[in-house]
BAZAKOL-557136 format. One line per field, with one value per atom (N, C-alpha, C, CB): z, x, y; residue in three letters; atom name. Coordinates in nm, 4 decimals. Glycine has a CB too. Example, Ala and Ser with C-alpha at 12.3 -4.5 7.8 and 13.67 -1.06 7.14 Angstrom:
! residues 2
w: c(0.7800/0.7800/0.7800/0.9046/0.7080/0.7140/0.7870/0.5725)
u: c(1.3190/1.2300/1.3200/1.1308/1.2850/1.3670/1.2900/1.4084)
v: c(-0.5690/-0.4500/-0.3300/-0.4473/-0.2250/-0.1060/0.0030/-0.0598)
rest: c(ala/ala/ala/ala/ser/ser/ser/ser)
atom: c(N/CA/C/CB/N/CA/C/CB)
//
This chain:
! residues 152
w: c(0.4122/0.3212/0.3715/0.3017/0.4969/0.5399/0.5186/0.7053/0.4959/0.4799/0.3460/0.5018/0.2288/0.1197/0.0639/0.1136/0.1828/0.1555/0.0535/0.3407/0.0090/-0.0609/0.0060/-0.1524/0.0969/0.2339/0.2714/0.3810/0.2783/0.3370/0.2461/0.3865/0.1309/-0.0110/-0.0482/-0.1298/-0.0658/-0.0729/0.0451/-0.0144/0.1349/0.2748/0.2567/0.4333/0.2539/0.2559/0.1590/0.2393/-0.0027/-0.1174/-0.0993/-0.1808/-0.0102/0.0301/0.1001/0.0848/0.1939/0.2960/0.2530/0.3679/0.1880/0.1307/0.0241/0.0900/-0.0440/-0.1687/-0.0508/-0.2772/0.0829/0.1011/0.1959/0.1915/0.2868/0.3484/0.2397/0.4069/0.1010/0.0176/0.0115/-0.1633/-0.0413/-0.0636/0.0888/-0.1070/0.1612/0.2679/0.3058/0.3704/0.2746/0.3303/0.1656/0.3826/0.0557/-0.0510/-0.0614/-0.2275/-0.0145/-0.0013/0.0817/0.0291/0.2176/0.3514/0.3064/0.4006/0.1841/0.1327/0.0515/0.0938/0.0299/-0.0336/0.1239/-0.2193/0.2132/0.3127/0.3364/0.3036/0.2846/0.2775/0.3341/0.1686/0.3698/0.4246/0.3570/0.5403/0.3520/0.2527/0.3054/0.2468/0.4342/0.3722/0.3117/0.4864/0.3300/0.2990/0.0977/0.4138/0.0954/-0.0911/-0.1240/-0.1979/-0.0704/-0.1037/-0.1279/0.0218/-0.0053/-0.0229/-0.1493/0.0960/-0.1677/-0.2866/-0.3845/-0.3013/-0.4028/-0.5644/-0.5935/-0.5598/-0.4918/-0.4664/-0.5381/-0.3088/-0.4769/-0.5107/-0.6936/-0.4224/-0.7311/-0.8357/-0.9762/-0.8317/-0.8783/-0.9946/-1.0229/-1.0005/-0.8506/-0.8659/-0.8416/-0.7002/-0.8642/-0.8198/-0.6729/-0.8834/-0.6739/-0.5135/-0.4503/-0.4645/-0.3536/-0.2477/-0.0960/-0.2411/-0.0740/0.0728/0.1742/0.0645/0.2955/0.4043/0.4003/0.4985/0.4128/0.4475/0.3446/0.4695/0.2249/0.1137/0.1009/-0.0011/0.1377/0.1368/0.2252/0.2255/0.3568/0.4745/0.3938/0.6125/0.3062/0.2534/0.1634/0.1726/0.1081/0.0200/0.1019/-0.0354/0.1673/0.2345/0.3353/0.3358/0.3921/0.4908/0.6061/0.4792/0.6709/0.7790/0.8234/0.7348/0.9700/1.0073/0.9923/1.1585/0.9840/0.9160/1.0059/0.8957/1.1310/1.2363/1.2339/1.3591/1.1871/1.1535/1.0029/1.1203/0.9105/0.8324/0.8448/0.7961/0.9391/0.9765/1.0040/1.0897/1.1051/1.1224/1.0450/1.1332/0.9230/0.7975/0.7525/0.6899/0.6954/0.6218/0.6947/0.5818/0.8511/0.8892/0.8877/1.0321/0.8931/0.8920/0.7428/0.9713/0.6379/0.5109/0.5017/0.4217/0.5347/0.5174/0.5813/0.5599/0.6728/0.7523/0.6782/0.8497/0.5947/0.5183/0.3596/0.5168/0.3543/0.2259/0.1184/0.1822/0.1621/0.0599/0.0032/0.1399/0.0770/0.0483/0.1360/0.0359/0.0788/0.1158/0.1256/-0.0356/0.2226/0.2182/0.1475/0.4434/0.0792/0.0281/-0.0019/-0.0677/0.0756/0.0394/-0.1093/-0.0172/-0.0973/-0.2365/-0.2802/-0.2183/-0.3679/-0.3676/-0.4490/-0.4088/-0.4084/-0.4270/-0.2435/-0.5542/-0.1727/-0.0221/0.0739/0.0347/0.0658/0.1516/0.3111/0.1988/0.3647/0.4729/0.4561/0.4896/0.3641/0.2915/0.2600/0.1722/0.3092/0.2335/0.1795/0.3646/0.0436/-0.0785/-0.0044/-0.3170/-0.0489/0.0035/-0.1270/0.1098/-0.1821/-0.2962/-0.2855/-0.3727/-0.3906/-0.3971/-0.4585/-0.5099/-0.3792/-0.3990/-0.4991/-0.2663/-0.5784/-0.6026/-0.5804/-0.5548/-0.4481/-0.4234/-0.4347/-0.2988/-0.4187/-0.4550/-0.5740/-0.4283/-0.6957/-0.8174/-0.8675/-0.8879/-0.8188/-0.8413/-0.7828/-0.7692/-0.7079/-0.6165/-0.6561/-0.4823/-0.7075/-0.7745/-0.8665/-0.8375/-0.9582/-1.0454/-0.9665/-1.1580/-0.8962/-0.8437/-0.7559/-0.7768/-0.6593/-0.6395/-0.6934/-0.5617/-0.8244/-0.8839/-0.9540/-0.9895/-0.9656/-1.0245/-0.9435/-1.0344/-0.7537/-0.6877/-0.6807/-0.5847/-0.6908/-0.6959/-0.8469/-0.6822/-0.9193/-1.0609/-1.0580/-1.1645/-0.9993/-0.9550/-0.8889/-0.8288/-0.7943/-0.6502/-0.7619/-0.4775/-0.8416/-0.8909/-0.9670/-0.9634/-1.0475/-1.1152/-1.0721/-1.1351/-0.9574/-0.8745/-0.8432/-0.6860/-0.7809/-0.7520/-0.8977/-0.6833/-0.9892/-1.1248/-1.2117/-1.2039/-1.1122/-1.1966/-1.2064/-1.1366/-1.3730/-1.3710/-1.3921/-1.3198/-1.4365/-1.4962/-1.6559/-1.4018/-1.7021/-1.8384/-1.8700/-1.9016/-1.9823/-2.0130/-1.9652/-2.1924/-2.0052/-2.0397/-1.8640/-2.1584/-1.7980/-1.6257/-1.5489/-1.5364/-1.5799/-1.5253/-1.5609/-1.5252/-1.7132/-1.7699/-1.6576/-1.9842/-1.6699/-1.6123/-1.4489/-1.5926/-1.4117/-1.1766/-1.2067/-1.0815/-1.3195/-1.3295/-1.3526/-1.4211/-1.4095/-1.4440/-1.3646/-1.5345/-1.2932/-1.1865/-1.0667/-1.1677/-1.0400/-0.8718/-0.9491/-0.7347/-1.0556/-1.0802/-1.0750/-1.2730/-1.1092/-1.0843/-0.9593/-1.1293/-0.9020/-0.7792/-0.6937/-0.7461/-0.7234/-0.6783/-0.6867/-0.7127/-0.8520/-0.9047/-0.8517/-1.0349/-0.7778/-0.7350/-0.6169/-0.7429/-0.5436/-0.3434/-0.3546/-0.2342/-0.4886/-0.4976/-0.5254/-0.6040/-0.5968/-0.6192/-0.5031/-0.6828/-0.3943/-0.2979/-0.1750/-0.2450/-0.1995/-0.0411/-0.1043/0.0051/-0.2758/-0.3177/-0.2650/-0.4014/-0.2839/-0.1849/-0.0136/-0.1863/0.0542/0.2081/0.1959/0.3075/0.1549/0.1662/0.1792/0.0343/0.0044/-0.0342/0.0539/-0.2580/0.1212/0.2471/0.3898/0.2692/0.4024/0.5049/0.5080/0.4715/0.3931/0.3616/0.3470/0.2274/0.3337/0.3161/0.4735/0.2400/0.5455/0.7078/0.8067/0.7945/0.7335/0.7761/0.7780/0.7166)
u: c(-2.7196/-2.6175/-2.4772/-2.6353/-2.4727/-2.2887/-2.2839/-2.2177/-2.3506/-2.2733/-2.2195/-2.3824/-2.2961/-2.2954/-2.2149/-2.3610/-2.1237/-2.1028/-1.8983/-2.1261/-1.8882/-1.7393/-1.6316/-1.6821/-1.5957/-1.4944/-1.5021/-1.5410/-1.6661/-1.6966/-1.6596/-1.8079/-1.7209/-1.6892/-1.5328/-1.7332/-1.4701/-1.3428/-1.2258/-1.3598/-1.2645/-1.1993/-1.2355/-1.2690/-1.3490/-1.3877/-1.3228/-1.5325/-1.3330/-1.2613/-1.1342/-1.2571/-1.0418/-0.9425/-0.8924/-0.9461/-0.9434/-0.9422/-0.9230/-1.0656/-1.0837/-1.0933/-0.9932/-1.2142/-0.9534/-0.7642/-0.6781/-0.6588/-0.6658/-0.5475/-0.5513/-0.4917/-0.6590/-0.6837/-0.6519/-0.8210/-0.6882/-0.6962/-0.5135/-0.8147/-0.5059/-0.3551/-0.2490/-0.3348/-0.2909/-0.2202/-0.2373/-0.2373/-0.3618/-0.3615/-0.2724/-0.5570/-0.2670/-0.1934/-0.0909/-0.2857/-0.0325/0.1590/0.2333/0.2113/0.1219/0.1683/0.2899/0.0482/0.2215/0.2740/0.4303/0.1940/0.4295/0.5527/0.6320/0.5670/0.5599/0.6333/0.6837/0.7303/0.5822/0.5650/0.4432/0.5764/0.4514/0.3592/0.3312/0.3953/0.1896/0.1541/0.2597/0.0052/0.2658/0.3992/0.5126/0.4731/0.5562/0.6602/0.6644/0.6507/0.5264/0.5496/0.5033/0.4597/0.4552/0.4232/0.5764/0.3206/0.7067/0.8323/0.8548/0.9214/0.8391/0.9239/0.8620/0.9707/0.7112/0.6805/0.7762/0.5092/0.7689/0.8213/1.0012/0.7877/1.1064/1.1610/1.1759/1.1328/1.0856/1.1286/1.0548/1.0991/0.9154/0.9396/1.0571/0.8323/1.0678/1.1999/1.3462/1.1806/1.3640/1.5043/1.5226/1.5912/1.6980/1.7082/1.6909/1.8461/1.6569/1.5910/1.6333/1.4352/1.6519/1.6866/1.5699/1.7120/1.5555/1.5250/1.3927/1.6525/1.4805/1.3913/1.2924/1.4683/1.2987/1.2422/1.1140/1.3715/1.1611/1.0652/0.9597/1.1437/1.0080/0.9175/0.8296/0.9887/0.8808/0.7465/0.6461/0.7786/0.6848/0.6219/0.5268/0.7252/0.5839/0.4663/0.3568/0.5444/0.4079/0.3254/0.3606/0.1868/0.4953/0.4784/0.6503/0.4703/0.6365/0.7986/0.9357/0.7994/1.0030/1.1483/1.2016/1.2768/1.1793/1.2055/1.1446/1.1706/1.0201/0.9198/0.9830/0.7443/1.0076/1.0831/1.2268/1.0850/1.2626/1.3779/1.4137/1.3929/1.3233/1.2494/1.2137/1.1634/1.0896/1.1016/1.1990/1.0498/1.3081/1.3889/1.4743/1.4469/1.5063/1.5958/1.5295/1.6469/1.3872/1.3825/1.3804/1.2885/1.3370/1.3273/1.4588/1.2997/1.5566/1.7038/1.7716/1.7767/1.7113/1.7066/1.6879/1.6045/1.5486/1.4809/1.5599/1.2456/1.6410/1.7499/1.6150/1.8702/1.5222/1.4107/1.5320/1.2594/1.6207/1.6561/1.8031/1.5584/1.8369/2.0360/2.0387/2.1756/2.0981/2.1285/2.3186/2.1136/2.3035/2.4214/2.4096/2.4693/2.6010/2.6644/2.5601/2.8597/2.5301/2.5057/2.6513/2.3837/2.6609/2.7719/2.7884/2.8522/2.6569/2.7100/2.7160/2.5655/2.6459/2.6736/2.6870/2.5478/2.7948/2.8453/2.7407/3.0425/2.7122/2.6183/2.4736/2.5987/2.4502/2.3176/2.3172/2.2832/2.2485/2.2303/2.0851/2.2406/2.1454/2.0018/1.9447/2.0687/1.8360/1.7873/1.7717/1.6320/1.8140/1.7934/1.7511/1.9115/1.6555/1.5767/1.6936/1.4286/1.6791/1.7907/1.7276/1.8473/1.8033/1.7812/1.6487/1.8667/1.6552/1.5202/1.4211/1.5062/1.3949/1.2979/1.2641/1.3203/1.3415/1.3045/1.2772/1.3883/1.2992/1.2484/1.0798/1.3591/1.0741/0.9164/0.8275/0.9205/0.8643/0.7922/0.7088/0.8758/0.7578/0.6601/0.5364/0.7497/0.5844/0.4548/0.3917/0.4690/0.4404/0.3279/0.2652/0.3372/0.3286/0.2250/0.1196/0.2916/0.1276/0.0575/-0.0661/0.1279/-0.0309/-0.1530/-0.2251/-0.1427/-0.1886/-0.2290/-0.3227/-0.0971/-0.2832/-0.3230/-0.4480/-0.2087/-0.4650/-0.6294/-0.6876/-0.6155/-0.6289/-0.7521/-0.7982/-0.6609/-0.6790/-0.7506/-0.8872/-0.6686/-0.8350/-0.9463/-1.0986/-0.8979/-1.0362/-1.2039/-1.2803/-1.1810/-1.1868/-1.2678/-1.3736/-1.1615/-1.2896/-1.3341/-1.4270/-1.2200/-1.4910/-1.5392/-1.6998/-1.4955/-1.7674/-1.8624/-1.8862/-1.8946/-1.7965/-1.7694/-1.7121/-1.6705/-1.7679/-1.7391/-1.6417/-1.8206/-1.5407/-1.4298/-1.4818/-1.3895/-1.5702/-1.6093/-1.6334/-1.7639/-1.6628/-1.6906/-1.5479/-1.8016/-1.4593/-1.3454/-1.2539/-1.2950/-1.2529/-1.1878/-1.2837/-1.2284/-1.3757/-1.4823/-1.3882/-1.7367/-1.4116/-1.3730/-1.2313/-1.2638/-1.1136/-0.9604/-0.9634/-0.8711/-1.0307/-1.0501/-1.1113/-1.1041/-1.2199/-1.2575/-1.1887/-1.3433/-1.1186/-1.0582/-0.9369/-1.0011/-0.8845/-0.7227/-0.7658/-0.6335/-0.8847/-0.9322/-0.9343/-1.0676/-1.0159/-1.0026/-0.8871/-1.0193/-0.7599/-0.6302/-0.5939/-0.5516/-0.6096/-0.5801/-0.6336/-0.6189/-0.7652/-0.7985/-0.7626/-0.9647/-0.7090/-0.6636/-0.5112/-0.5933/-0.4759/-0.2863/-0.3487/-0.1458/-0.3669/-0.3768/-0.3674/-0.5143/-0.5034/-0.5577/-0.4079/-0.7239/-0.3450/-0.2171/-0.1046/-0.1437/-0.0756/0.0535/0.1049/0.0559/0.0044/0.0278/0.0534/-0.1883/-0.0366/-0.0044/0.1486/-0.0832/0.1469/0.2858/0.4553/0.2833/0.3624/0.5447/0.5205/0.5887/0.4343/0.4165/0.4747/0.2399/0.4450/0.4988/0.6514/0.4766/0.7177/0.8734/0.9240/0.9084/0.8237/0.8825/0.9314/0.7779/0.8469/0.8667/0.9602/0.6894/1.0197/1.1236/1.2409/1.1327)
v: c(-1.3731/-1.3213/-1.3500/-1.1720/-1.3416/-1.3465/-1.4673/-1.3080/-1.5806/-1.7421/-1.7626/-1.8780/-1.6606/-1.6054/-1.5418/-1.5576/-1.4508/-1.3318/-1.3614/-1.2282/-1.2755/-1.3311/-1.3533/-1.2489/-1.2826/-1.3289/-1.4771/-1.2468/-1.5633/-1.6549/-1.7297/-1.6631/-1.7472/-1.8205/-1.8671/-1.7144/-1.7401/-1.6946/-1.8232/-1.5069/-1.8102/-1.8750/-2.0214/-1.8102/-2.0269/-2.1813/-2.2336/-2.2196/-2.2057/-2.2164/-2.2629/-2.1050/-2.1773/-2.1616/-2.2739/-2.0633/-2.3066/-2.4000/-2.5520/-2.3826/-2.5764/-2.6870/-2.7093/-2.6984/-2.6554/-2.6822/-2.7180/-2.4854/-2.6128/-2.6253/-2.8152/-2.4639/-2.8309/-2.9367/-3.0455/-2.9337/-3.0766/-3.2060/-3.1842/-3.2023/-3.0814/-3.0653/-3.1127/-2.8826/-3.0666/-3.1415/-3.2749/-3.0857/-3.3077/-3.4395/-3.5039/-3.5087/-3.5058/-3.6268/-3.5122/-3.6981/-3.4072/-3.3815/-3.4321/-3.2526/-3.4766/-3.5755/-3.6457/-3.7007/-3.7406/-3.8052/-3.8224/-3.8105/-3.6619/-3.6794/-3.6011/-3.5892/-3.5642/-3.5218/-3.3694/-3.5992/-3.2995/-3.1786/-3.0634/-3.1830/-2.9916/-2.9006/-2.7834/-2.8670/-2.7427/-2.6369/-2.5692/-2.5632/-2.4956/-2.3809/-2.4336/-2.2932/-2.5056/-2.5686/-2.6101/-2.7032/-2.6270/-2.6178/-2.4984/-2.7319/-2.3948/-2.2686/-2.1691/-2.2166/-2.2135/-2.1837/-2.2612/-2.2149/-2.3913/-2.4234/-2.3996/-2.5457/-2.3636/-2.2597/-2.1327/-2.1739/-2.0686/-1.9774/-2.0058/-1.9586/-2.0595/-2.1154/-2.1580/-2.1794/-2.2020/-2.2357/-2.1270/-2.3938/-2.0281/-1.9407/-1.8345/-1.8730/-1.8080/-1.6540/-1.7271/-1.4952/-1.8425/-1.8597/-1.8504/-1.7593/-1.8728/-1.8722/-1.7408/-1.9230/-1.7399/-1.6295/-1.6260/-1.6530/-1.5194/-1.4578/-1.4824/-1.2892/-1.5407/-1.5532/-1.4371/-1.5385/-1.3165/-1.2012/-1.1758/-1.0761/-1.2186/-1.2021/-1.3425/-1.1956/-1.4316/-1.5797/-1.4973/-1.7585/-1.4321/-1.3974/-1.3116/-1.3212/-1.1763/-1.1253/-1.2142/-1.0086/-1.2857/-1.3991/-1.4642/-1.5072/-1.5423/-1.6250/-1.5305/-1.7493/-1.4072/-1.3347/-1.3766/-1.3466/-1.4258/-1.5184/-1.4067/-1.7440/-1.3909/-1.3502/-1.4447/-1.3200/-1.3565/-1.4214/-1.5241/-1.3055/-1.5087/-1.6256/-1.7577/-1.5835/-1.7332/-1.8495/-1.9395/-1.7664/-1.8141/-1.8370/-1.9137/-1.7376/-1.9031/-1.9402/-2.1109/-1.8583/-2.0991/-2.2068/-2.3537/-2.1516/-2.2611/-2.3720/-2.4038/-2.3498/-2.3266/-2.3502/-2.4626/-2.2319/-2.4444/-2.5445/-2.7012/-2.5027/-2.6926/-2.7995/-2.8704/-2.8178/-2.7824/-2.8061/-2.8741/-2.6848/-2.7986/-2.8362/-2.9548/-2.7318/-2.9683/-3.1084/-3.2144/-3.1201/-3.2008/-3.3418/-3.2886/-3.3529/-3.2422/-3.2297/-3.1999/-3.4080/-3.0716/-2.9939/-2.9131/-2.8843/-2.7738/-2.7074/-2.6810/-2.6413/-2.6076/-2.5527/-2.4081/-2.5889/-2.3995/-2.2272/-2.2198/-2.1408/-2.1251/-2.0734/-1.9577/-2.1307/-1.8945/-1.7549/-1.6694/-1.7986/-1.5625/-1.4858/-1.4256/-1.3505/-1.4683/-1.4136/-1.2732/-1.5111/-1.1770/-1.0241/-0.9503/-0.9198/-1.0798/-1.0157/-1.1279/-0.9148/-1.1448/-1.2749/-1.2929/-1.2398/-1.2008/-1.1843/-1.2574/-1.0350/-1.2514/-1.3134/-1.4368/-1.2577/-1.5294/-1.6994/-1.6896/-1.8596/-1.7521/-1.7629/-1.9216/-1.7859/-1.9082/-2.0742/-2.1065/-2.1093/-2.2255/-2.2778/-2.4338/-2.2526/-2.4762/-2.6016/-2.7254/-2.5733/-2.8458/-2.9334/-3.0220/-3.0075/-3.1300/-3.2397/-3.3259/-3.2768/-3.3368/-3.3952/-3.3054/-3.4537/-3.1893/-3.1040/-3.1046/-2.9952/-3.1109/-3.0955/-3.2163/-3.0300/-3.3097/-3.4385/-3.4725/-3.5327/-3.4113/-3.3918/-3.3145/-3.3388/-3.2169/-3.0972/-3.1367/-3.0018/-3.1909/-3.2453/-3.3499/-3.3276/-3.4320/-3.4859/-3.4003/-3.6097/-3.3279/-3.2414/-3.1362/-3.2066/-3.0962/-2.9960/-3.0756/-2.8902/-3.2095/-3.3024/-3.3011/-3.4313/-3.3423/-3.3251/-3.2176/-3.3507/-3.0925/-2.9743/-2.9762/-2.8732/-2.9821/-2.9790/-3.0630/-3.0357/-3.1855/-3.3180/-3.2223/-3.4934/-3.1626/-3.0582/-2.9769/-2.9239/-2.8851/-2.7894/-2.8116/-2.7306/-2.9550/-3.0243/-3.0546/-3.1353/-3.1459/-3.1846/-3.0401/-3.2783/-2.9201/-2.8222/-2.7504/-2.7189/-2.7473/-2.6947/-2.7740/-2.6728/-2.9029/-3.0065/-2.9865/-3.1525/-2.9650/-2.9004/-2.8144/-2.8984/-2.7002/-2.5856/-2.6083/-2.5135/-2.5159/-2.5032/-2.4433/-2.4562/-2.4815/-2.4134/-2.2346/-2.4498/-2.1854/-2.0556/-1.9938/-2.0602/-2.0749/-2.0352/-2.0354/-2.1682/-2.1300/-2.1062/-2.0116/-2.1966/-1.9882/-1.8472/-1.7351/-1.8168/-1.7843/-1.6372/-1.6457/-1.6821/-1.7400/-1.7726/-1.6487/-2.0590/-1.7226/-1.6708/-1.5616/-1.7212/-1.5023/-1.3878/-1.2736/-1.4057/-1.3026/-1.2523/-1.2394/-1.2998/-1.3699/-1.3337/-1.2603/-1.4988/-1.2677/-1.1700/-1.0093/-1.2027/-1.0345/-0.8765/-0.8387/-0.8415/-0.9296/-0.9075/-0.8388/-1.0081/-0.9148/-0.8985/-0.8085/-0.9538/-0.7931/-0.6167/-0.5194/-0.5763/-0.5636/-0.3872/-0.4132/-0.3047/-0.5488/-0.5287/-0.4212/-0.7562/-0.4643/-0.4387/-0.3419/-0.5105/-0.2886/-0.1084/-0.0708/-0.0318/-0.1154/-0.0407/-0.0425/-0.1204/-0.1658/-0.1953/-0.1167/-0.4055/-0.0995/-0.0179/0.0565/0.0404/0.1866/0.3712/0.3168/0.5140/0.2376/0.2402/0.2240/0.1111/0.0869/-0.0028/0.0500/-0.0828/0.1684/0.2510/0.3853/0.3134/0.4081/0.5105/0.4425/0.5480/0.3303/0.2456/0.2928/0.0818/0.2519/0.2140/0.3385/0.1212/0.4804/0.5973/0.6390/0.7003/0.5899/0.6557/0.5500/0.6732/0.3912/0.3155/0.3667/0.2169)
rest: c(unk/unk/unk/unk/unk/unk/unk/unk/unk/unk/unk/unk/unk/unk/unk/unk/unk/unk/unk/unk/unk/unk/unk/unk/unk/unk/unk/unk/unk/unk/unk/unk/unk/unk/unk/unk/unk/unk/unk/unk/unk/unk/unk/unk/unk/unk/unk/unk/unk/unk/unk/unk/unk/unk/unk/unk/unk/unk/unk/unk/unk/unk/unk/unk/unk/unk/unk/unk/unk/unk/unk/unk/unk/unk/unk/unk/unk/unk/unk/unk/unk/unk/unk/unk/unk/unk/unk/unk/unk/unk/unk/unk/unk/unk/unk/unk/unk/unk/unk/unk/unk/unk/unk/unk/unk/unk/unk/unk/unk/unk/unk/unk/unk/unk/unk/unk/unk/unk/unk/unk/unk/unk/unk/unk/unk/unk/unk/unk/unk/unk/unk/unk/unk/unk/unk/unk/unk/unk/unk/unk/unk/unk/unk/unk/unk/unk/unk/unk/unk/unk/unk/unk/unk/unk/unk/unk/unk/unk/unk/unk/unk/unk/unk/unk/unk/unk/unk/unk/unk/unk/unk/unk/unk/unk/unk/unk/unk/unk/unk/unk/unk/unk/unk/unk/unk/unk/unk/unk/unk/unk/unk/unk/unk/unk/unk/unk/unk/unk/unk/unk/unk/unk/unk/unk/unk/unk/unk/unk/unk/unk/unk/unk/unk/unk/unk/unk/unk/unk/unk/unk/unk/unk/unk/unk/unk/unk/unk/unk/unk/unk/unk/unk/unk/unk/unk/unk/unk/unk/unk/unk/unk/unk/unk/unk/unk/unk/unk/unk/unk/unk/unk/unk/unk/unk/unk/unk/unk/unk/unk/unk/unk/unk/unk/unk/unk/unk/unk/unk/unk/unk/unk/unk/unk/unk/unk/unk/unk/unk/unk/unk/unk/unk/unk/unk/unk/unk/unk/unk/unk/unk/unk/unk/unk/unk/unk/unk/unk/unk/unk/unk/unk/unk/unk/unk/unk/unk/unk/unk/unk/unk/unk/unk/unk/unk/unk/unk/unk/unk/unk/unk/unk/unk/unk/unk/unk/unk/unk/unk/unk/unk/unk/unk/unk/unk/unk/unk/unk/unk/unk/unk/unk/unk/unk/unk/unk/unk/unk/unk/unk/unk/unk/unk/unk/unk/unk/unk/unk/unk/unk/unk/unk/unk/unk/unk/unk/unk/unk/unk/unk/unk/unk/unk/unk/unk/unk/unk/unk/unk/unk/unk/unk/unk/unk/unk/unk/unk/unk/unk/unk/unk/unk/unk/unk/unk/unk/unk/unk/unk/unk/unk/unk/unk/unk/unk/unk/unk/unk/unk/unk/unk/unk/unk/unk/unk/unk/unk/unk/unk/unk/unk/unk/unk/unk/unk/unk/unk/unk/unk/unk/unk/unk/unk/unk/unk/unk/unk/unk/unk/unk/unk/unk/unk/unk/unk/unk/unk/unk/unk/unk/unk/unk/unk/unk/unk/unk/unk/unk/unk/unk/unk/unk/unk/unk/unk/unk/unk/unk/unk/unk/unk/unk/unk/unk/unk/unk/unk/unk/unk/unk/unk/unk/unk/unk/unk/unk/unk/unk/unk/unk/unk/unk/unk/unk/unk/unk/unk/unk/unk/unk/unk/unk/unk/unk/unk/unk/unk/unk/unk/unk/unk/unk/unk/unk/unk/unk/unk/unk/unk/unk/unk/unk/unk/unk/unk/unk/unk/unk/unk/unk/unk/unk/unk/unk/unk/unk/unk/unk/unk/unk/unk/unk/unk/unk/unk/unk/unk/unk/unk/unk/unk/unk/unk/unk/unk/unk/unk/unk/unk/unk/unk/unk/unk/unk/unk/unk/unk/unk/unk/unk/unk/unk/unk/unk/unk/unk/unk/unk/unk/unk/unk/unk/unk/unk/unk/unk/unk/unk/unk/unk/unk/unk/unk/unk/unk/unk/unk/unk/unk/unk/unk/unk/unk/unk/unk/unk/unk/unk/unk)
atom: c(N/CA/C/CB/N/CA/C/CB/N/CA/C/CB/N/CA/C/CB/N/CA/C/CB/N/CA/C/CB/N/CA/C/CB/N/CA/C/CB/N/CA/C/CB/N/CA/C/CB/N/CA/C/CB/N/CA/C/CB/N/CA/C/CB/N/CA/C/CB/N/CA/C/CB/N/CA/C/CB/N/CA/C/CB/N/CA/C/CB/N/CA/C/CB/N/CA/C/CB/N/CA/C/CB/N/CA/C/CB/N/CA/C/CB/N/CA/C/CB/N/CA/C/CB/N/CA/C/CB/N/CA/C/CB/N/CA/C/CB/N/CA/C/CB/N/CA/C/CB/N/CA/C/CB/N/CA/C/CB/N/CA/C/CB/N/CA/C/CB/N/CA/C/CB/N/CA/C/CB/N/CA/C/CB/N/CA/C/CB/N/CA/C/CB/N/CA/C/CB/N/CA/C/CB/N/CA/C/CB/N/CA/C/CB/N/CA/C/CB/N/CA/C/CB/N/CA/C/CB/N/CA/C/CB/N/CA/C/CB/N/CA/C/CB/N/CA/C/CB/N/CA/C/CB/N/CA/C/CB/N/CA/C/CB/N/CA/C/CB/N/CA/C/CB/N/CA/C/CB/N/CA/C/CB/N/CA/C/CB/N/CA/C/CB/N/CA/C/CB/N/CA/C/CB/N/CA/C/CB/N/CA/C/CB/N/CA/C/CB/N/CA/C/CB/N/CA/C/CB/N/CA/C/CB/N/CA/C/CB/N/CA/C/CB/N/CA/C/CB/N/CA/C/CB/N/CA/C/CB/N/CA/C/CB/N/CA/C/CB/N/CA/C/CB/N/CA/C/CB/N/CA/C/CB/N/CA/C/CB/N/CA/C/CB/N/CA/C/CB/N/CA/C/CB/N/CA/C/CB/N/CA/C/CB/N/CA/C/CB/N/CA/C/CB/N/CA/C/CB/N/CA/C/CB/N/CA/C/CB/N/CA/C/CB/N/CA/C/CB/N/CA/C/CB/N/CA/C/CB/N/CA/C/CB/N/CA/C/CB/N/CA/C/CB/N/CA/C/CB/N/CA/C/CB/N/CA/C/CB/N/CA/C/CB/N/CA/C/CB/N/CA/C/CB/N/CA/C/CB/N/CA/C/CB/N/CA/C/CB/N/CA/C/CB/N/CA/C/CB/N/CA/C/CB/N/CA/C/CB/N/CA/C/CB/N/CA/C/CB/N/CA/C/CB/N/CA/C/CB/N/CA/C/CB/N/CA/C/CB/N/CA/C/CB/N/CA/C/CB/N/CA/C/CB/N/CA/C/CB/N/CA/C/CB/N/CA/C/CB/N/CA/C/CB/N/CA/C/CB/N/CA/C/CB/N/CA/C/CB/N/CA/C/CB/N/CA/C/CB/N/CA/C/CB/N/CA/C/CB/N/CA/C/CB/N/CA/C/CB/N/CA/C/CB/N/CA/C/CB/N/CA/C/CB/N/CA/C/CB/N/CA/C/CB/N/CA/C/CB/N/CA/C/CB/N/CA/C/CB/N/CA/C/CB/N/CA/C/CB/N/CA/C/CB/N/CA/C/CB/N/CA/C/CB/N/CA/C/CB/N/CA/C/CB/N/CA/C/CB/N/CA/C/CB/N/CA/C/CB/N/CA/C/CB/N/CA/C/CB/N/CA/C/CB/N/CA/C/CB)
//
């Protein structure tokens, strides 16, 4: 049963997207974290450092980190917010939005090959199931979380 078990499934699942995905983003010169920041990026707009860090799950130093090098290969720019000058938003450049589209393109083939063999009606069923899924982890982390932030 544990080779079986949904943790195992779940991970491997996991793994195998993220490995194909790294090996053809190589290409455009990107690293899963590194396009996981720029989804990020382009669903919420520009974003604060400390805020990318809750997103990805990773500390703000690490965070820190990516971004300079992101910023290095002209992915992304930090700029003033200008409701708190103390704060730099990281925002996606030119070349990012020009890239984006091809890599949601590669993402979009993985998603494919993985889903290949399934019936319209099984993949509604997979999407539907793991969002549930989600829904009952978030319920369960909500109460700790805003208990966490009550005693910060």
């Amino acid at each position: 049963m544990s080779e079986q078990s949904l943790g195992f499934l779940l991970h491997d699942a996991t793994r195998l997207i993220r490995r194909r995905f790294e090996k053809r983003a190589n290409e455009l010169g990107l690293t899963t974290a590194q396009w996981r920041l720029l989804v990020y990026l382009k669903r919420e707009g520009p974003l604060a450092q400390a805020r990318l860090a809750e997103l990805l799950e990773i500390e703000p130093i690490s965070v820190s980190r990516l971004v300079d090098r992101m910023e290095e290969a002209d992915w992304v720019l930090r700029k003033h917010d200008s409701n708190d000058r103390r704060v730099k938003l990281i925002h996606p450049t030119a070349k990012t939005r020009a890239a984006f589209e091809e890599a949601h393109d590669i993402a979009e083939a993985i998603y494919a090959k993985a889903l290949n063999g399934l019936s319209d009606r099984a993949v509604k069923q997979v999407m539907s199931s793991l969002n549930k899924i989600i829904e009952n982890l978030s319920d369960e982390e909500s109460p700790s979380q805003s208990s966490e932030a009550n005693h910060e």
